[in-house]
N, C-alpha and C positions, 0 to 999 in steps of 0.2 A: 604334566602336573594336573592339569585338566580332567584328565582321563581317570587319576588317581583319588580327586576331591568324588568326582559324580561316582568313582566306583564306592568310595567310602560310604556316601551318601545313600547310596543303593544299597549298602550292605546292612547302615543304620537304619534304613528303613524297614528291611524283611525281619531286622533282627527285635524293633521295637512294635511288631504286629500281633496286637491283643488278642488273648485268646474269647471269645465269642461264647458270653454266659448267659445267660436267660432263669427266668425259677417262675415256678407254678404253685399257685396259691391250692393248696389241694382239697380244703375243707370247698371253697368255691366250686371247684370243680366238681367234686360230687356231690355236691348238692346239686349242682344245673348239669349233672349228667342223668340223661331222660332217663336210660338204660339201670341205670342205679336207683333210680327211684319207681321204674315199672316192678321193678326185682323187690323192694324191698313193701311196696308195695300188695304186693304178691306174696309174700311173707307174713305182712300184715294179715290178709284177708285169710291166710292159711291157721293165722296163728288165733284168728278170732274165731273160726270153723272146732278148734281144736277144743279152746276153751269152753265153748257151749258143749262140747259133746261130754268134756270131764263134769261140767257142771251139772248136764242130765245123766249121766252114769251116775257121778256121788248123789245126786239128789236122789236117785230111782233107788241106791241103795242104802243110803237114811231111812227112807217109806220102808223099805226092806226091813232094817235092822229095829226098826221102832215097833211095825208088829211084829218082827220076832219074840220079844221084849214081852207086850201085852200077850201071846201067846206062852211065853215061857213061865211065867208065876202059874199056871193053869198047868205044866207038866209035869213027870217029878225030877228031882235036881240031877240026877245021873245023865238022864234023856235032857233038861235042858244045856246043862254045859258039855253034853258031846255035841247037839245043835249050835252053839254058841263056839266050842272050836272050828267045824266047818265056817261056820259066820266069818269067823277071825283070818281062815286060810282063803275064806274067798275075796273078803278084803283087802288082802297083801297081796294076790294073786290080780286083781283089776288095777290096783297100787302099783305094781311090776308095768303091767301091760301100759299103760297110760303115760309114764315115767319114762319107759322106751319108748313108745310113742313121739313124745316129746323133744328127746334127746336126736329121735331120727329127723324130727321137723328142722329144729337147731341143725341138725349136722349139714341136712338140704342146702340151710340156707349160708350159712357157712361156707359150704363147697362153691356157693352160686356169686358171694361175695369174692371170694379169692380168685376164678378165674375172672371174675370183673375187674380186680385192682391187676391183674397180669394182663388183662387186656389192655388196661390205662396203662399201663407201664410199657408195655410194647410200641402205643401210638407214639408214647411222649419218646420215646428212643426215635422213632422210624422220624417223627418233626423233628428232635436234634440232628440226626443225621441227614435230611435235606435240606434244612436251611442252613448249615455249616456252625451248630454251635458246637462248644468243645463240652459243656455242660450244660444241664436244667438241674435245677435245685430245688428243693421246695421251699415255697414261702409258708408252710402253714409250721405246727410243732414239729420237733425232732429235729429238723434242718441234714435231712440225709437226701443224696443227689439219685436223681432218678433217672440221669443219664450220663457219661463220661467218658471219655475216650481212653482205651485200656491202657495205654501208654502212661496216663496219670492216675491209674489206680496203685495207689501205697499199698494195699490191703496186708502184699504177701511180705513188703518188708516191716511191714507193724507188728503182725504176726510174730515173725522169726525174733524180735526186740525183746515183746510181750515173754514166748516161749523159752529165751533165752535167762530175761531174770527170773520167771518162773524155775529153771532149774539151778538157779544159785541159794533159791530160798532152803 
C-alpha cells in the first residue's frame, strides 16, 4: 500500500510540473541593445550626409534654373522653351537619381535592421533553450512568442481550421 501512495505521489508530481515561461520586454531591449543603436546610429549619420548633399544639388539647381530664367526673356521663345525642356528633363533626371539614392539608403538599413531583430531572435531561442524554458513571450505590443518548443506550436492545426471554413464560404 506504501509502495502504491509514494508511486501515486511520484506520478502526481511529474504530471503537475510547470511548464517554464519567461517574456522579454522588447522595446527595452532595443533600445539598451548597443548593436541596435551603433546601427541606427550609423543610419543617422548616413541619412544626414544624404540630405545636405540633396539640399546642395537642389540648391546648385535653383541658382541654375533662376539664371536660366533671367537669361531666357533675352532669347527668342522657340530657343528658350527648347532650353527650358532640357531644364525640365534634367530636373526629373537628378529627381530619379536622388529618389534611388534614397530608397537604396532605406533599403541598407532595413536589410541591417532585419538581420539585427534575427540575431535577437536567435539569442533569445539559444537562452530559452539553456535555461530549460518552454517559452519567452514578449512583454512589449503584439504579445507574439519568440520562443517555444515545436511540440506546442498550434500553427499547422489553426491553419487547416482557418483553411477549412475558408472552403465552406
Amino acid at each position: 500500500m506504501k509502495k502504491l501512495v509514494l508511486a501515486l505521489v511520484f506520478i502526481g508530481a511529474i504530471s503537475c510540473q510547470q511548464e517554464k515561461i519567461a517574456f522579454v520586454d522588447n522595446v527595452k531591449l532595443m533600445d539598451t541593445y548597443q548593436e541596435k543603436v551603433d546601427i541606427e546610429a550609423k543610419f543617422k549619420t548616413r541619412s544626414d550626409a544624404f540630405g545636405k548633399k540633396r539640399d546642395s544639388i537642389s540648391q546648385a539647381f535653383q541658382i541654375e534654373a533662376q539664371a536660366f530664367q533671367a537669361k531666357a526673356q533675352k532669347m527668342a521663345q522657340a530657343k528658350a522653351q527648347e532650353e527650358y525642356g532640357q531644364l525640365q528633363q534634367r530636373s526629373q533626371f537628378i529627381g530619379q537619381q536622388l529618389q534611388q539614392e534614397e530608397q537604396q539608403l532605406q533599403m541598407q538599413g532595413q536589410t541591417e535592421m532585419d538581420s539585427l531583430v534575427s540575431k535577437v531572435k536567435k539569442e533569445i531561442k539559444a537562452f530559452g533553450e539553456s535555461n530549460g524554458y518552454s517559452f519567452i513571450l514578449t512583454g512589449g505590443d503584439g504579445g507574439s512568442v519568440l520562443y517555444g518548443k515545436e511540440a506546442h506550436n498550434v500553427t499547422d492545426a489553426i491553419v487547416k481550421i482557418l483553411n477549412d471554413k475558408y472552403k465552406k464560404e
